[in-house]
N, C-alpha and C positions, 0 to 999 in steps of 0.2 A: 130277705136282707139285701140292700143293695152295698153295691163294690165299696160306696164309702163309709159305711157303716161294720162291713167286714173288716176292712181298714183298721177302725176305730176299738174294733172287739178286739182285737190282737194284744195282748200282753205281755208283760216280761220286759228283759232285754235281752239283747246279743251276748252270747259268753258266758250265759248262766246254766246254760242246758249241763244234764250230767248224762252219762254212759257212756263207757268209749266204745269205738269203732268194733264191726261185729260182722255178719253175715243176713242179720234179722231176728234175732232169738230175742232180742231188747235185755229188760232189765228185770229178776227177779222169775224167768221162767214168761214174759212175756212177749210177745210177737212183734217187731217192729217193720214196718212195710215203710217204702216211699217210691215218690213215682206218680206221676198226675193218674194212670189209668187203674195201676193198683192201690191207688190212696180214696180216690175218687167210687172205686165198687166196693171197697173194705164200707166207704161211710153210706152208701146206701144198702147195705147188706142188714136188714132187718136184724138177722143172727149174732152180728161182731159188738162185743160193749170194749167200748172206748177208754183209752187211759187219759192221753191226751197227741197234742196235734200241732208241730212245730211246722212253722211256713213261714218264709215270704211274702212281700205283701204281692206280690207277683202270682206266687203259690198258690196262697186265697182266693185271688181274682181268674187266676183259670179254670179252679172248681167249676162242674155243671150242675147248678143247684144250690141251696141257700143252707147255712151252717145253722143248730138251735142256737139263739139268742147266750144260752148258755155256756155253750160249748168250748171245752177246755183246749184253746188255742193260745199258744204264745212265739211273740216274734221274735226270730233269727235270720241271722244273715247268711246267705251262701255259704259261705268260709265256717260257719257254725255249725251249720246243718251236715256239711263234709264229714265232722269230727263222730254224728251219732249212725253214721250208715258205711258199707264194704269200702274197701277202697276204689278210688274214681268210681264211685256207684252213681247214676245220674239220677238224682233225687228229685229236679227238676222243681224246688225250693217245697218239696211236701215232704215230711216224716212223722208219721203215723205209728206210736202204740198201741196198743191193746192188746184183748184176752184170745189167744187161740180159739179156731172155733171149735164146740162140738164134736163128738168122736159121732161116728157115722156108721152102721151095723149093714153089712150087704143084704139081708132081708128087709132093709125100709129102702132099699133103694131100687137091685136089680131086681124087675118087675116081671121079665119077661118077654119085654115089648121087640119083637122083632126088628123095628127101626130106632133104637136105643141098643148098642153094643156096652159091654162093659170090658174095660182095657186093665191085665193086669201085666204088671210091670216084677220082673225077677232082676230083684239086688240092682235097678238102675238107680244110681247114687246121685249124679251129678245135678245139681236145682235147675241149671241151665235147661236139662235134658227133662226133666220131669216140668218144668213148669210149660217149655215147650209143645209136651205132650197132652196137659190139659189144656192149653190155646186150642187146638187141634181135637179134644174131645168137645170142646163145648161149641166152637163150629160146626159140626159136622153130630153133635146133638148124643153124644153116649153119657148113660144114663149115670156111669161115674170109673173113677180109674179104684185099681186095687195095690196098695204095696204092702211090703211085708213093714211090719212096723223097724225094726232093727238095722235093717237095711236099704235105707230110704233117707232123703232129705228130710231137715224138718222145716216145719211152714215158719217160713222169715223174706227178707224181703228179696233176696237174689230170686227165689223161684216163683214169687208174686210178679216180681219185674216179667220175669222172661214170660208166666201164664199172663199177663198182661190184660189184669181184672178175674180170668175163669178161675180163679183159686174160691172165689166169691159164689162161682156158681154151679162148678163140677162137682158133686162129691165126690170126697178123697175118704175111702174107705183100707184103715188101716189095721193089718193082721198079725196074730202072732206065728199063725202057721200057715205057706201060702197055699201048700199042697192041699192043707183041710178045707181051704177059700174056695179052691177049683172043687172038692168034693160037693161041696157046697151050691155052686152057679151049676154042676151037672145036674144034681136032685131038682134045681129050681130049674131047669131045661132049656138048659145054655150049649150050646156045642162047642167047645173048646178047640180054636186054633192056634195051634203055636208056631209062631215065624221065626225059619232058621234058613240060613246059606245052604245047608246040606242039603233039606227037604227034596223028595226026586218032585212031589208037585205044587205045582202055583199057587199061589191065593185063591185064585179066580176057581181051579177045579174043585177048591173044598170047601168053598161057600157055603150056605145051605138057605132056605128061604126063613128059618128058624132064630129064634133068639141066638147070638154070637156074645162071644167071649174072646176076645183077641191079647194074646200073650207074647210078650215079648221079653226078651232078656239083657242083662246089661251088653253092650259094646266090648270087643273082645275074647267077653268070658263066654256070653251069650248066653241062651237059657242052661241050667241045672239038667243033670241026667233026671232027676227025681219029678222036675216040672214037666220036662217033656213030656215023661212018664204019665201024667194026668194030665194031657191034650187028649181031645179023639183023634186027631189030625196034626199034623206036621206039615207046614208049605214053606215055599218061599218067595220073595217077589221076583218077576221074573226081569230080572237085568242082566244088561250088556254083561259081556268078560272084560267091556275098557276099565270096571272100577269093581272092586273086590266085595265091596257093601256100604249098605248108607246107614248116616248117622241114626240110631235108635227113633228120635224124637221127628226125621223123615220116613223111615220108615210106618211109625206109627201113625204121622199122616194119610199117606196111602191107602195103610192098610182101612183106615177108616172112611176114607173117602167109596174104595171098593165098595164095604158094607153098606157105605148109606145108599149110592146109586145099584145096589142089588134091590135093599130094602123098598125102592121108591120107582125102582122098573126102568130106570134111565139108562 
C-alpha cells in the first residue's frame, strides 16, 4: 500500500475516539500499546489480533511495512490521541488496541540452551523497569524473563514503550508461584544465580558453562529470604563503593551480557 493510499484508508474523525487516559490496559480487559517501535512489532507479530489502530497521517507514513487493505485504522489528531494513552506518553501519532498475547508455560520455552539464559524477576513492579529488562533480554538473546504473576506489571503500553518492540518477542512467562518456577528451571538443568549487594562473590565466579537462570529482585526490598533460598548461588556485581547499586533493569544488563560473552568464549 503506498503512503497515499494509507492516507486515504484512514477513517473516522478527530474527537470520536472513546477510553480515557490509562497506563495501557485499554478498554474491556484489552491491551493498548503506542509508540512507532512498539506499535510497529505489535502489528508484525504473527501472535497479536488487533482491535483497531488510531494514528496520524504522520503515524501511518512512518510505519515500516504495508497495513491489510482492511485494516481497522482511524484518524486522530495529536491532541486526541494524548486523551487514549499515560500522561505526556509520547505516542509519536500511533495507538494501538488489541488482545493480550498468549500466556506462555516455562517448559515450551526454557530449553536449556546454554547461550539462552532465562531471567527471573522477584516482585519487580515498576513497567519502566520490567520492560527495560526485556530490551536487554532480547539483545543479548534469553530464551524469556519469569514474574510472578501478582506482582508484576501488566502488559500495556508504558512497559511495551520502555521494552521497545521485545515485548513482541521475549517471552514473558508468568507464575503463580515463583519459588515452584525456580524448582522447575533446576529439574530442567538451569543453575540458579541470584544477584544481591550482600553476596561475598562475583558474578563472574559463579558462572558455569551450563544453562543459567539469572534472578533478580525488586530495588530496595531486593530479593525474598524464600527466593534466595532457591538459588544455588548468590553473587554480586562487582562495583565501585562511589555508588551503593544499580538500577534493577542495569543491573540486569550486565548480568546478561556476562552470560552471553561466557556462553560465546568472548
Amino acid at each position: 500500500m503506498a503512503k497515499g493510499d494509507r492516507k486515504r484508508a484512514l477513517r473516522g474523525r478527530a474527537g470520536r475516539m472513546k477510553g480515557g487516559r490509562g497506563s495501557g490496559k485499554g478498554t474491556a480487559g484489552h491491551t493498548r500499546l503506542w509508540g512507532r517501535h512498539p506499535v510497529e512489532a505489535a502489528l508484525k507479530n504473527p501472535s497479536r489480533q488487533f482491535r483497531k489502530l488510531w494514528a496520524t497521517r504522520e503515524g501511518i507514513d512512518s510505519l515500516d511495512g504495508e497495513l491489510p487493505p482492511d485494516f481497522p485504522v482511524e484518524y486522530a489528531e495529536v491532541t486526541d490521541l494524548a486523551r487514549l494513552v499515560a500522561k505526556d506518553a509520547p505516542h509519536q501519532g500511533l495507538v494501538l488496541e488489541c488482545e493480550p498475547l498468549a500466556d506462555v508455560f516455562i517448559d515450551e520455552v526454557a530449553t536449556g540452551d546454554p547461550a539462552r539464559p532465562v531471567v527471573v524477576l522477584d516482585q519487580v513492579t515498576d513497567p519502566h523497569n520490567v520492560g527495560a529488562i526485556m530490551r536487554s533480554a532480547a539483545a543479548f538473546g534469553a530464551a524469556c524473563i519469569v514474574t510472578q504473576d501478582r506482582h508484576a506489571p501488566p502488559e500495556g503500553g508504558v512497559l511495551a514503550k520502555s521494552a521497545s518492540g521485545a515485548l513482541e518477542t521475549v517471552p514473558w512467562v508468568r507464575v503463580v508461584n515463583l519459588a515452584r518456577a525456580l524448582d522447575e528451571l533446576a529439574q530442567a538443568g538451569y543453575w540458579r544465580i541470584g544477584l544481591t549487594g550482600e553476596a561475598e562473590a562475583t558474578l563472574g565466579e559463579t558462572l558455569t558453562n551450563g544453562a543459567l537462570a539469572l534472578v533478580l529482585g525488586a530495588e530496595g526490598e531486593g530479593m525474598r529470604h524464600n527466593i534466595a533460598q532457591h538459588c544455588d548461588a548468590l553473587a554480586r556485581l562487582p562495583i565501585t563503593s562511589a555508588i551503593e547499586s544499580l538500577n534493577v533493569s542495569n543491573a540486569a544488563a550486565i548480568a546478561l551480557y556476562a552470560s552471553a560473552t561466557r556462553a560465546t568464549g568472548e
